[in-house]
Each structure stands twice: as structure tokens, then as C-alpha cells.
mmCIF file of the N, C-alpha and C atoms, coordinates in Angstrom:
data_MODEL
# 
_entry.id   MODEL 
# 
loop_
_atom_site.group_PDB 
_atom_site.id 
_atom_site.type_symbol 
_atom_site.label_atom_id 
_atom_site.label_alt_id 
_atom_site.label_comp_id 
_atom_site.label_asym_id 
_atom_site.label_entity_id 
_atom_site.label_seq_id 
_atom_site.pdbx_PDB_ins_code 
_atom_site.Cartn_x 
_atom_site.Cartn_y 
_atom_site.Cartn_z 
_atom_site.occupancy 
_atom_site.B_iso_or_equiv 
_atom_site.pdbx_formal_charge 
_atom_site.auth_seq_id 
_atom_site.auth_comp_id 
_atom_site.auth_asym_id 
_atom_site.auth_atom_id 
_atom_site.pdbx_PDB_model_num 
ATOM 1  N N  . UNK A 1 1  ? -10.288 -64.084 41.879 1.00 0.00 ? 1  UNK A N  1 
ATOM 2  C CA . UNK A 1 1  ? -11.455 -64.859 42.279 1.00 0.00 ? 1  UNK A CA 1 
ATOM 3  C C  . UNK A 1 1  ? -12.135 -64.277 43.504 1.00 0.00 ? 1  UNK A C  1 
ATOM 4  N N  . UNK A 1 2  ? -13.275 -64.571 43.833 1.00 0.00 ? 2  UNK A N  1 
ATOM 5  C CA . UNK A 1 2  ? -13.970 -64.730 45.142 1.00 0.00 ? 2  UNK A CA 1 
ATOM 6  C C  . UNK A 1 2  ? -13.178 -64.345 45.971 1.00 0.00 ? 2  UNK A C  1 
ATOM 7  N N  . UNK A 1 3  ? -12.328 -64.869 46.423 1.00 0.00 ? 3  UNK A N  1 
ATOM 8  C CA . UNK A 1 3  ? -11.380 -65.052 47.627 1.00 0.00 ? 3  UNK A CA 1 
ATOM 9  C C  . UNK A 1 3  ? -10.544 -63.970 48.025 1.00 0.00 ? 3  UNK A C  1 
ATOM 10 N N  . UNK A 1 4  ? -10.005 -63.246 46.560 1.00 0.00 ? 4  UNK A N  1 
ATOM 11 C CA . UNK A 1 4  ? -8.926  -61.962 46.570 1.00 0.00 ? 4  UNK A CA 1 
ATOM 12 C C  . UNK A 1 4  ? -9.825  -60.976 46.826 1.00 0.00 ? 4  UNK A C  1 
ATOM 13 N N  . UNK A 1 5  ? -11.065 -60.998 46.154 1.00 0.00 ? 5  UNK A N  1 
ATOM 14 C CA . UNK A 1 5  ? -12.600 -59.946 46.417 1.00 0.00 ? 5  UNK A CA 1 
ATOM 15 C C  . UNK A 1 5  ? -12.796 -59.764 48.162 1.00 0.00 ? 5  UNK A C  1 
ATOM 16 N N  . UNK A 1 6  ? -12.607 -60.752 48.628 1.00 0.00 ? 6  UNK A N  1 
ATOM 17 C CA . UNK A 1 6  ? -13.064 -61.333 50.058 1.00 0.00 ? 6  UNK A CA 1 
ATOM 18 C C  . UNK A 1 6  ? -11.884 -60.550 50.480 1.00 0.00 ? 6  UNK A C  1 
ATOM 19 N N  . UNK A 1 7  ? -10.859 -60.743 50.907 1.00 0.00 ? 7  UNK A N  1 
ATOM 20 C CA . UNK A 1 7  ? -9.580  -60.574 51.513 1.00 0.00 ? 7  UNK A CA 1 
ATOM 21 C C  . UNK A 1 7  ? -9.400  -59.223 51.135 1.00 0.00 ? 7  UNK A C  1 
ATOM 22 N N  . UNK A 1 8  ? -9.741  -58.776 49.984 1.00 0.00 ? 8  UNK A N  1 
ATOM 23 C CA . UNK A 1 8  ? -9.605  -56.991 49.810 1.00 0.00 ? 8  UNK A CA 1 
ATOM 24 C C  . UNK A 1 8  ? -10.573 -56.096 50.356 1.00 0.00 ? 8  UNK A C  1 
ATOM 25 N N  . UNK A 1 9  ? -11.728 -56.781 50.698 1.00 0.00 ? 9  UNK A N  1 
ATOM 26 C CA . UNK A 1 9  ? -12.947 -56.480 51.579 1.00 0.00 ? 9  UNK A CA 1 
ATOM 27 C C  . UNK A 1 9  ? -12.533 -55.987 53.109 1.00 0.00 ? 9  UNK A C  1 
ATOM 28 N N  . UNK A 1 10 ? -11.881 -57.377 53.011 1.00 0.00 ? 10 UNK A N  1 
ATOM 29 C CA . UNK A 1 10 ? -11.629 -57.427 55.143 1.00 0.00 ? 10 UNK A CA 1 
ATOM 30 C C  . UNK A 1 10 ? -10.415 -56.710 54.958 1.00 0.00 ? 10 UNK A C  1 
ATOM 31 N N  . UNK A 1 11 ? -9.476  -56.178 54.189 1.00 0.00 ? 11 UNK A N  1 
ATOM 32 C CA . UNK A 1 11 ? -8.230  -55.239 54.381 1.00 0.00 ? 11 UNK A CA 1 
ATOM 33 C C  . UNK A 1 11 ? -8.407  -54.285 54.691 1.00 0.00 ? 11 UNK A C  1 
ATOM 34 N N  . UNK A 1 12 ? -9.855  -53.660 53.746 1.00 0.00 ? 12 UNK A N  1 
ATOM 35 C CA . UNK A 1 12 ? -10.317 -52.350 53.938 1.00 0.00 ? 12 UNK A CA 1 
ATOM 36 C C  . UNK A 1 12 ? -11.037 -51.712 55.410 1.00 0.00 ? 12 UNK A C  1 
ATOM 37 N N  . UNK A 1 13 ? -11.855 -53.211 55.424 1.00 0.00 ? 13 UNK A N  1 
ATOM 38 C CA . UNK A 1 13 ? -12.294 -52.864 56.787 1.00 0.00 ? 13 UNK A CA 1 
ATOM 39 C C  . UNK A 1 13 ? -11.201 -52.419 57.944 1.00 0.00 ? 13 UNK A C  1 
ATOM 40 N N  . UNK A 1 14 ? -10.515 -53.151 58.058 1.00 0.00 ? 14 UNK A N  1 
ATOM 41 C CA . UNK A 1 14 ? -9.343  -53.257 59.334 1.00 0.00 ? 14 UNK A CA 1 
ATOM 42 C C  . UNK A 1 14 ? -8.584  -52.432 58.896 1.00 0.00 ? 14 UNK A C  1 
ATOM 43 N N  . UNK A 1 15 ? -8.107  -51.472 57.482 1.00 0.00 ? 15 UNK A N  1 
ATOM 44 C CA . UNK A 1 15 ? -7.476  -49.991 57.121 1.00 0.00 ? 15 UNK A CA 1 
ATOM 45 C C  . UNK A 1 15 ? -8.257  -49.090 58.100 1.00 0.00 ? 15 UNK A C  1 
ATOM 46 N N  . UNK A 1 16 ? -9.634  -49.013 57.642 1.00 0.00 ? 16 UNK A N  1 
ATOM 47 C CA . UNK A 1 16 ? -10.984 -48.585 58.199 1.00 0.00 ? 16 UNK A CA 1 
ATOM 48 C C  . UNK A 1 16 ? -10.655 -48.102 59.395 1.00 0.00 ? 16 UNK A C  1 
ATOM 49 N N  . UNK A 1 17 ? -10.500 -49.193 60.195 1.00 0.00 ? 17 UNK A N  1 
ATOM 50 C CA . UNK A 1 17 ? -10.411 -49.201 61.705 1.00 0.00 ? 17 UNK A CA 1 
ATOM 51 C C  . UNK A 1 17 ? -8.924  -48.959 62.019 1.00 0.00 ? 17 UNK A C  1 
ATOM 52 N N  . UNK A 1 18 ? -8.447  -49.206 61.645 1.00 0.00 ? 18 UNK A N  1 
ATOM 53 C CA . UNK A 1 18 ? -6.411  -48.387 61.883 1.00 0.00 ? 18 UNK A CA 1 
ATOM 54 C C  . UNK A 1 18 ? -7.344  -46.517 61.844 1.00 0.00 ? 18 UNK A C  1 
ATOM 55 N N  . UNK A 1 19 ? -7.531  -46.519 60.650 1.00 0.00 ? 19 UNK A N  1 
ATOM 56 C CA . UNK A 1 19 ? -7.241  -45.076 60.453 1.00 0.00 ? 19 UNK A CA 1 
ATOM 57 C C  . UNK A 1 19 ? -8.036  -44.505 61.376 1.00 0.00 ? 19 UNK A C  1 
ATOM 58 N N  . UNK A 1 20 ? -9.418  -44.791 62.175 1.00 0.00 ? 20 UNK A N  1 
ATOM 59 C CA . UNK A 1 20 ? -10.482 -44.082 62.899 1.00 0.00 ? 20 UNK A CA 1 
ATOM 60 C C  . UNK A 1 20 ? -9.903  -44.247 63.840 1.00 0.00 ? 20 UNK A C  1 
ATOM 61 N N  . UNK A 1 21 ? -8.732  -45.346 64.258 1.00 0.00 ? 21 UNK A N  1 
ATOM 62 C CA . UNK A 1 21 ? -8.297  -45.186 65.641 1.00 0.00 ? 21 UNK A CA 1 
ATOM 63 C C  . UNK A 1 21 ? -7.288  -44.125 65.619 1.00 0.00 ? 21 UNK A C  1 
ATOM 64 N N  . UNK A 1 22 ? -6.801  -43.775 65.211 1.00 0.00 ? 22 UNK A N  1 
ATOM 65 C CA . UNK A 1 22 ? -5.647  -42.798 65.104 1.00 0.00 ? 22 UNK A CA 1 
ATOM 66 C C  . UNK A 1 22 ? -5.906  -41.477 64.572 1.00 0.00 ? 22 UNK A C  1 
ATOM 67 N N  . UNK A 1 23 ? -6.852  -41.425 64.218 1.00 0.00 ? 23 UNK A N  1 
ATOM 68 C CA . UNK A 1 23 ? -7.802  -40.719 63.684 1.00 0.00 ? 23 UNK A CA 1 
ATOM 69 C C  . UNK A 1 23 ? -8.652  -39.495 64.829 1.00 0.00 ? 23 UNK A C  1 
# 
């Protein structure tokens, strides 16, 4: 649903931002 769409969204983002920090 919606919600798992949503939550796999904001995971990616905040992967996103792990990896550019260490990065």
C-alpha cells in the first residue's frame, strides 16, 4: 500500500544520506 511506497521512499532518502556522508 501507500504506506510501504512511503517508508521505502524515506529509507532511500536516509541510505542517500548515510552513503554521501561517508562518502
Amino acid at each position: 500500500g501507500p504506506v510501504v511506497i512511503g517508508n521505502l521512499v524515506v529509507l532511500n532518502l536516509f541510505l542517500a544520506l548515510l552513503l554521501s556522508n561517508f562518502g
